[in-house]
N, C-alpha and C positions, 0 to 999 in steps of 0.2 A: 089463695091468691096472695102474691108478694108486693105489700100496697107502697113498700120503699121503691121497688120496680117499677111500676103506675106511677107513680110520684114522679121518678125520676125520667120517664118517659114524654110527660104530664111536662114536667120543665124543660125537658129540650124541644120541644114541639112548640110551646110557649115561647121559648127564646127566639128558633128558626122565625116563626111570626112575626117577631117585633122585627128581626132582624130586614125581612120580607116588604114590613108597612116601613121603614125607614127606607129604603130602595125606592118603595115607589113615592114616596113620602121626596125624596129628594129629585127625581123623573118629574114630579107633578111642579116642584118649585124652577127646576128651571125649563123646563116649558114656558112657565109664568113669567118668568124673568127673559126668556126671549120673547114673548107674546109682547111684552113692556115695551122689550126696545125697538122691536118692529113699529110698534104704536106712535111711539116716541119720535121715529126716527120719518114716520109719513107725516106726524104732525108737525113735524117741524120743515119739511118740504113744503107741505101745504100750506103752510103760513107764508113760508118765502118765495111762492110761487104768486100767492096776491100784492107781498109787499113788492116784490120786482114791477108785476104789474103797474102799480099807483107810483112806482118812478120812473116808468117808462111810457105813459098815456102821455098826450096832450102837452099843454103846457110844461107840466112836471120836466118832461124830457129836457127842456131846454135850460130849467132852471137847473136839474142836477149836473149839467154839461158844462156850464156857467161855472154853479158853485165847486166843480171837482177841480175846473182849473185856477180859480180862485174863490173861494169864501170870501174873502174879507172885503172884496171890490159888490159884491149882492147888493141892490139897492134892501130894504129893511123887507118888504115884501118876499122879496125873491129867497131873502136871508129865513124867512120863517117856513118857507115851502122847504127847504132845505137842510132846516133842521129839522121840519118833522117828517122827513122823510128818511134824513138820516138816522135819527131818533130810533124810528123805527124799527130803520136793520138793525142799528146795531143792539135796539132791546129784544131781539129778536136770536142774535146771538148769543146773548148774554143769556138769553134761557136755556139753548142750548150748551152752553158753555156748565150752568149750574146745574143742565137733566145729563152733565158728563162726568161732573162731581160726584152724584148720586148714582153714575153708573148705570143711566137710565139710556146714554148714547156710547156710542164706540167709539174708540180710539179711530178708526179709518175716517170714523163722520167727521172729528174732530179734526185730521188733518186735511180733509178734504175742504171744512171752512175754511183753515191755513189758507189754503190753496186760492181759495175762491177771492177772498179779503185781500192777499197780497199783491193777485194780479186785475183785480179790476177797480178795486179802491184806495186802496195804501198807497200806489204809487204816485197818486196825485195830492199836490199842494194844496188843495183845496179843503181835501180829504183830512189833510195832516193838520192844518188850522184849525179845521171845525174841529177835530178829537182832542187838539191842548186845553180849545174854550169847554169843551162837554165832556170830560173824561171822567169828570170826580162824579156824575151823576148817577154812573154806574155803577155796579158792585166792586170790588176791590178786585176779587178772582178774574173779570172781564177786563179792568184794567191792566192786569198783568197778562192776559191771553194778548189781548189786541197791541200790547206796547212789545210783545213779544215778537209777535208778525210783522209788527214795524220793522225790529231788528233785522228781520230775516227779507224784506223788503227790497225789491231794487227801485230806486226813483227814479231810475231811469228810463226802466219800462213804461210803453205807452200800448195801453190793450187799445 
């Protein structure tokens, strides 16, 4: 028996293997990596389905209609319902904004918030005062996302 033969049989059988487990080896990671962002991508609906919610019950309603057309006129009351309402979305983007960093959201999701922030929030005065008073509270990345959308803003629009 020719064991250089064996050997050499022995190592390409070997090699095919590895070559096999890295195939599925890289199949398995992005499954995971789409498993992610599917995950990612419900949980950040879901959140923004209860925060829309708590600004659109009750009272709430009336303050955020208030505060979008003016902030600065909010008696102090109305001024705190308003910011943590606003608070809220926008720490709520800003996760998403940072699970977009990490590649954890898509690019579509991402312009999709564009979308969403330019025409129902951005374009009001309200909106734009409260973000100059609470900008810096956010991460720098969301500063730059949301001042970005500004630019691309029309104030004119009225949803």
């Amino acid at each position: 028996m020719n064991w250089d033969l064996v050997a050499a049989v022995i190592e390409v059988v070997g090699a095919f293997a590895v070559v096999l487990s890295l195939l599925y080896l890289a199949t398995q990671i992005r499954h995971s990596t789409k498993t992610t962002e599917d995950a990612a991508f419900r949980d950040v609906f879901s959140a923004l389905t209860v925060q829309w919610a708590s600004m659109v019950e009750g009272p709430n309603a009336d303050v955020m209609l208030k505060g979008l057309d003016d902030f600065k006129s909010l008696c102090a009351r109305d001024k705190y319902v308003f910011d943590g309402l606003m608070a809220g979305f926008v720490t709520l983007a800003e996760s998403t904004i940072l699970s977009h960093d990490a590649k954890f959201i898509s690019d579509e999701t991402m312009d999709n918030w564009g979308c969403l922030v330019r025409t129902r929030y951005l374009p009001y005065k309200g909106w734009r005062d409260w973000w100059r008073e609470s900008k810096e509270i956010y991460h720098p990345h969301a500063q730059v996302w949301f001042d970005r959308q500004l630019e691309k803003t029309d104030e004119a629009a009225d949803f």
